[in-house]
Each structure stands twice: as structure tokens, then as C-alpha cells.
C-alpha positions in Angstrom: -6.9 -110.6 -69.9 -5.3 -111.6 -67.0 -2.7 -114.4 -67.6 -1.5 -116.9 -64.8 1.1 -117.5 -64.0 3.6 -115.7 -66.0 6.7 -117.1 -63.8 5.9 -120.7 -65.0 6.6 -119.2 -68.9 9.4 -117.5 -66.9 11.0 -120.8 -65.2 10.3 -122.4 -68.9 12.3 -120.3 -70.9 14.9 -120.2 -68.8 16.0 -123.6 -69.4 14.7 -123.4 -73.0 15.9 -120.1 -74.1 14.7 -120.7 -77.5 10.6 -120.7 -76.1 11.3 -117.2 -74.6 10.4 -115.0 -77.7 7.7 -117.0 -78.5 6.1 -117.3 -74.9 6.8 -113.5 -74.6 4.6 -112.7 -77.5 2.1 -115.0 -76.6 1.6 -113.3 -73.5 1.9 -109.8 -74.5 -0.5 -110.4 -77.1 -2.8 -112.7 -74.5 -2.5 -109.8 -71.6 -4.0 -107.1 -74.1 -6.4 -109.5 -75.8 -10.4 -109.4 -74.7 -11.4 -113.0 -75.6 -14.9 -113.3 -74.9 -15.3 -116.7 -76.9 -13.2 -119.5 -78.3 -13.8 -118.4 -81.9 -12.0 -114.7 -81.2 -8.7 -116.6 -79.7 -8.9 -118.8 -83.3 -9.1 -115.4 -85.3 -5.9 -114.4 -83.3 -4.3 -117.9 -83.5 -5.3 -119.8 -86.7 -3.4 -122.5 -85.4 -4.5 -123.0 -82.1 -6.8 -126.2 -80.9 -9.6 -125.4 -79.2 -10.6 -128.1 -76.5 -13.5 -129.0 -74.3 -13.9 -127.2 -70.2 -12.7 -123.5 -71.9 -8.9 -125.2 -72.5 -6.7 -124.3 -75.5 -3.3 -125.6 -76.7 -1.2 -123.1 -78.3 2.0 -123.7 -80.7 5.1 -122.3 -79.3 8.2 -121.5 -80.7 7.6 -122.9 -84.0 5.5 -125.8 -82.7 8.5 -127.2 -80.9 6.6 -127.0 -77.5 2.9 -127.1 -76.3 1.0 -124.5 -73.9 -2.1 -125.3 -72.6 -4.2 -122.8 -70.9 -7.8 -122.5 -69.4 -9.8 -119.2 -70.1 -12.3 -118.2 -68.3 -13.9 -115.8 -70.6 -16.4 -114.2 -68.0 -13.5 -112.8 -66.2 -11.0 -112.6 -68.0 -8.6 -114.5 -67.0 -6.5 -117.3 -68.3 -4.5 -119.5 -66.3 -1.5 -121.9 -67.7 -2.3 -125.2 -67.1 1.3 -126.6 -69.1 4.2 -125.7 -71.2 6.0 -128.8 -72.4 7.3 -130.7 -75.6 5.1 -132.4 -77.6 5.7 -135.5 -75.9 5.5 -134.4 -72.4 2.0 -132.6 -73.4 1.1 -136.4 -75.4 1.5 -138.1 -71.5 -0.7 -135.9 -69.9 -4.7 -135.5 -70.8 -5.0 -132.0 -71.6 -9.4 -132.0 -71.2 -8.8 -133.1 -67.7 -5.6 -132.1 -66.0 -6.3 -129.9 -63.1 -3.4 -129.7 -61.5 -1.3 -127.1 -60.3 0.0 -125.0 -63.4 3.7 -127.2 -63.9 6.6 -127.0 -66.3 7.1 -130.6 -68.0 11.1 -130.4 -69.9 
């Protein structure tokens, strides 16, 4: 799949060097993965919350921060809607944020 945008995970883990191994994996492991529906990205990611409009939240870095992410399983494609702490993703409403993809610290 094609994931955007990487730099975002980039500019994250830059200033919270310990999400990089964590966001690395996830999107190694999301760039090679063919997700055609929500159930195959659970089977990969037991611990991931499926939401509604095609968006997922994933654990990162021992559940210390939040990535959110919209797939567009037709395509292939996956763009990263957030990365944040749990309390910047708790201000935002992850089923309908549309914005631009953004880094919350």
C-alpha cells in the first residue's frame, strides 16, 4: 500500500525519538501490506480500532501515542490523518477530522 505522508511520521519522531522504531515498523509493514478490508489490517494488528469512513487508530510505541490513518482499500493507499498522545488524539474527533495530515506533540 501506499502510505502518506511518511515525512509527518518523519517530523514526529524527530522530536519523539522514542515513536521512531515503532512508526518505522508500522510503515514498513503497512507499505508491503495488501489490505483489502478492515478485518485483514485487525489480523495484522490485533490491537488496532477500527472506525467508521475506512479510518483506523493504531498503538504506537507501546501505546504511548496514537496514529490515525484513512485507507482507501480500492487503491491502496493510506493516508495519515494524526500522530499524537493520547490526549492530543482525545481533543480531536478522529470519525470526522479531515484535515490536512498534522503532527499534535
Amino acid at each position: 500500500m501506499r502510505v502518506i505522508a511518511k515525512s509527518t511520521l518523519e517530523a514526529f519522531w524527530k522530536e519523539h525519538g522514542d515513536s521512531e522504531q515503532s512508526l518505522r515498523s508500522w510503515y514498513r509493514e503497512a507499505s508491503k501490506a495488501g489490505w483489502k478490508t478492515p478485518a485483514e489490517v485487525k489480523e495484522q494488528y490485533r490491537t488496532a480500532s477500527i472506525l467508521k469512513k475506512s479510518r483506523i487508530v493504531f498503538n504506537i510505541a507501546g501505546n504511548k501515542y496514537r496514529l490515525l490513518v484513512e485507507v482507501l482499500y480500492p487503491i491502496g493507499v493510506i493516508y495519515v490523518k494524526f500522530i499524537g498522545t493520547h490526549k492530543h488524539y482525545n481533543a480531536i474527533i478522529a470519525e470526522d477530522y479531515n484535515g490536512n495530515p498534522i503532527q499534535s506533540h
